[in-house]
N, C-alpha and C positions, 0 to 999 in steps of 0.2 A: 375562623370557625363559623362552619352553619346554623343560623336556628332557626326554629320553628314558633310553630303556636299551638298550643295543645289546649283543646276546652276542656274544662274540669267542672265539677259541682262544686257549689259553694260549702256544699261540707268537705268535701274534699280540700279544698284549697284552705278551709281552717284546719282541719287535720296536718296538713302542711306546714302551716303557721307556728301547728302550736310543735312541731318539731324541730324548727330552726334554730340555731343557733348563734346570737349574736347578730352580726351581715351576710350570714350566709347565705347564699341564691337561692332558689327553688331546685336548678338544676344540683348544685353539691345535696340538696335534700335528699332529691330522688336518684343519684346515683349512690348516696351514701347506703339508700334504703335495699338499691339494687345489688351493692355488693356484701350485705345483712343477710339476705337472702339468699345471693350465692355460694356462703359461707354457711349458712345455717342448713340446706340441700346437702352441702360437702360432707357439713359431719354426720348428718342421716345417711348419707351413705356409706361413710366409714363405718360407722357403729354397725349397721347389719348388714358390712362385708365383715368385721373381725366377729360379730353374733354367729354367722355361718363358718366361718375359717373355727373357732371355740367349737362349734356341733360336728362340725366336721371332725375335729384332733378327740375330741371328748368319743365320738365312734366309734373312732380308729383304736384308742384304748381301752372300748369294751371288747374291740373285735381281738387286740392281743391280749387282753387278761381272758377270752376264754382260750385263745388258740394254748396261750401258756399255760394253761389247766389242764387241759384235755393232753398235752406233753407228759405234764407232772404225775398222770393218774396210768400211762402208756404203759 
């Protein structure tokens, strides 16, 4: 495996610090952090695609409770 060298701030690399756990690397830190993030993006997305899929079906049953109205009253 390849590596690098990334400069960081020294509050940064405390920040680091104080997230580790145990011997864990910096690298498991920051992947851990990175897939935190890609998980916590996922369910933002989820939630307002089913937010809009909800306004969507919630429309759609005002748009039949009149059309069944307007039947009822024919």
């Amino acid at each position: 495996m390849e590596t690098t060298t990334v400069k960081l701030q020294k509050t940064t690399k405390l920040a680091l610090d104080h997230l580790k756990l145990g011997n864990e690397t910096y690298n498991q830190v920051i992947n851990k952090l990175i897939q935190k993030t890609k998980k916590d993006h996922l369910r933002h997305e989820l939630i307002e695609g089913y937010k809009n899929r909800g306004e969507d079906a919630l429309r759609l049953l005002h748009e039949w409770d009149a059309a069944s109205a307007e039947l009822e009253h024919e």
